[in-house]
N, C-alpha and C positions, 0 to 999 in steps of 0.2 A: 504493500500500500504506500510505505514511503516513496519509493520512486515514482508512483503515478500521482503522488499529490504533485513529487519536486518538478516532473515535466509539466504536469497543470499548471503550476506557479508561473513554469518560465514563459509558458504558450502565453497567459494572459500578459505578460509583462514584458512581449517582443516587440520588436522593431516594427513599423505600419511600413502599410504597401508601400506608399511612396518612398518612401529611406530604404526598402528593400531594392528597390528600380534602382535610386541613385546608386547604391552598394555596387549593385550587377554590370553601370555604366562604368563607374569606377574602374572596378577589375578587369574587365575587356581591357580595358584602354590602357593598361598596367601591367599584365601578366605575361609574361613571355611563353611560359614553359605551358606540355598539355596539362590537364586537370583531371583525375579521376573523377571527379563531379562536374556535373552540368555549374558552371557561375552563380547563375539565375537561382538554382536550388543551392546552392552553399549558404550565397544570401539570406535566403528563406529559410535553412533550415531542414528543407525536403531533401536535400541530398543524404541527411544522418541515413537513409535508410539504405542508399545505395553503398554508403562507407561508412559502418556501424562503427569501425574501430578508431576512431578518429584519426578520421582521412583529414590531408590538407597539403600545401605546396609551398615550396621555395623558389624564387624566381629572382637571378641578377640580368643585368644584359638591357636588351631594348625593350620597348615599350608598347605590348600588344604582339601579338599572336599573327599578323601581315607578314608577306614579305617586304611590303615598304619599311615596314619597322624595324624588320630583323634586318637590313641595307643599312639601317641611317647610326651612325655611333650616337647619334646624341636625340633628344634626351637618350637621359641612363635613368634605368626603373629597379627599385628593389620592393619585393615584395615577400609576404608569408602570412599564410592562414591556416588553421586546424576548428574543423567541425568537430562539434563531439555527439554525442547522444540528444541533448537537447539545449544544444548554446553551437553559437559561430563565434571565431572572432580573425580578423584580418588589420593588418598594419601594410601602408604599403609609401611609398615616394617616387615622383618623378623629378631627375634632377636637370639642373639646367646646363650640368659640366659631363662628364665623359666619366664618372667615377663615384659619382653621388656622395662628393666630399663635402658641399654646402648645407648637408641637414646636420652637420656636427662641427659646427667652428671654435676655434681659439682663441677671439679676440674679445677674451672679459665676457661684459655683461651682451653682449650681441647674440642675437637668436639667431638660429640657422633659418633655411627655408622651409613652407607649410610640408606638411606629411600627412595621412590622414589615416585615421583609427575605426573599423566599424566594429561594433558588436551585439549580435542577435537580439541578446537579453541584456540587464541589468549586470555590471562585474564590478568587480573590484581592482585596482591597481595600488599596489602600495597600500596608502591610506584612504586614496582617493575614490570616492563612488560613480560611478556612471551609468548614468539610464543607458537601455538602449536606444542604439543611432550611429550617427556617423559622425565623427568628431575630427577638426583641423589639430595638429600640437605639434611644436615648435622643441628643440633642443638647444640649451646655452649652458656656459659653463660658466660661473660664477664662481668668484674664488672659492665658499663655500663648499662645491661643487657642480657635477653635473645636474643640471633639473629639464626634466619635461615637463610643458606647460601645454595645457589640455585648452581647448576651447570649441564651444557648439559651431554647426558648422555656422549657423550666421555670422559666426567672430567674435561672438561674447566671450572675454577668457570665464572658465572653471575653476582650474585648482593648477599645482603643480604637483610634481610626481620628485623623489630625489630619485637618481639612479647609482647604482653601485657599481663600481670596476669588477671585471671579474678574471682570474688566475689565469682561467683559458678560455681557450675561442673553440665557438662550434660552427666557425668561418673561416677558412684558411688563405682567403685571397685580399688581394691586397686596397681591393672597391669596395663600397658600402654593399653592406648586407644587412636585411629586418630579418629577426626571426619571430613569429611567434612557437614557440617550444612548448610541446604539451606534457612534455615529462621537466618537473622544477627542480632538476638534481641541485639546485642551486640553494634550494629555498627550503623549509621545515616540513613542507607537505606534498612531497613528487606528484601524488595521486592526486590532489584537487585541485594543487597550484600550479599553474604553469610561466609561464616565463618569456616576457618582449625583452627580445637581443637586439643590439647596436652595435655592427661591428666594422670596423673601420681600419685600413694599415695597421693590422696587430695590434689591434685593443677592444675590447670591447666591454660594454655598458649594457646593463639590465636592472628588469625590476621585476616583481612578483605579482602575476594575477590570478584571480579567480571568480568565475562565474558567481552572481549573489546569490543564487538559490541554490546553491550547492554549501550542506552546512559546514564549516570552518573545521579544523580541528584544532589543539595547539599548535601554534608557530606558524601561521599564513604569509610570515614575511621572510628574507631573507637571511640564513644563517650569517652570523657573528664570527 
């Protein structure tokens, strides 16, 4: 019974048709690589049935699934999404250079360029809460550290996210790469939390998320 209450929960509290449309324009125009899932049903959610075991994709390189696309070096598109049983979730960026080196800059308090965040249902990031939708966020490194700074897509800012360095990379090239990671080896709960990567000329940046209607266990955040 718990499990069909927690997919009831998530069905009422997902993404509306429209935010599913723009999702599925998004990713067309974004994803390089093929997809074991139809787009359209990733978005929605319809796809869980065709890849129960939370199917989802990595994508560096050009920008769309064309051959005009795959010809042109630039934009440079990083992308990644994993479905699960009853939540989506996708991170992805087009950049304006050859290596998608402007969604992570240097320079102080300066934000890189937008990226954009969707997710099915309701999750969690870090601290930060998010309905579901489609969300714009920005990376900067403040001397404090690195922060992701979340905002709806009309551009209202949210919240910010901190993000942590991490020891290794589960990207070994030398261009930006998103991952969304659905195992959190990173983090206190593998099994519910999973994990948005930032990985950039050997280094890489993450945080810890998890679906809201999936309940918590101890330690939803990043190991210490």
């Amino acid at each position: 019974m718990a499990s069909v209450s927690l997919a009831a929960h998530a069905q009422n509290d997902a993404a509306s048709k429209p935010v599913i449309a723009r999702c599925a324009d998004w990713l067309k125009s974004t994803i390089a690589v093929a997809m074991k899932v139809d787009i359209a049903e990733f978005c929605s959610g319809a796809g869980q049935q065709q890849v129960p075991n939370l199917g989802g994709w990595h994508s560096v390189g050009h920008c769309g699934q064309s051959k005009a696309a795959a010809d042109a070096k630039e934009p440079y598109c990083a992308s990644s999404g994993v479905i699960g049983h009853d939540w989506a979730i996708a991170a992805g960026f087009k950049s304006a250079v050859s290596d998608g080196r402007d969604l992570m800059p240097e320079n102080g308090y300066s934000a890189g360029a937008e990226a954009v965040l969707y997710t099915l249902t309701p999750v969690q990031i870090d601290q930060l809460h998010l309905a579901a939708g489609l969300y714009r966020f920005t990376l900067s490194h403040p001397p404090g550290g690195w922060k992701m700074t979340v905002a709806a897509d009309s551009g209202k800012e949210i919240g910010t996210v901190s993000l942590r360095s991490a020891d290794s990379l589960t990207y070994l090239g030398s261009e930006l790469a998103i991952g969304v990671v659905h195992s959190g080896f990173r983090c206190k709960d593998p099994v519910n939390v999973h994990e948005l990567t930032f990985t950039y000329a050997g280094s890489e940046l993450y945080a810890c998320m998890r679906p809201d209607h999936i309940p918590p266990v101890e330690g939803t955040v990043a190991k210490q």
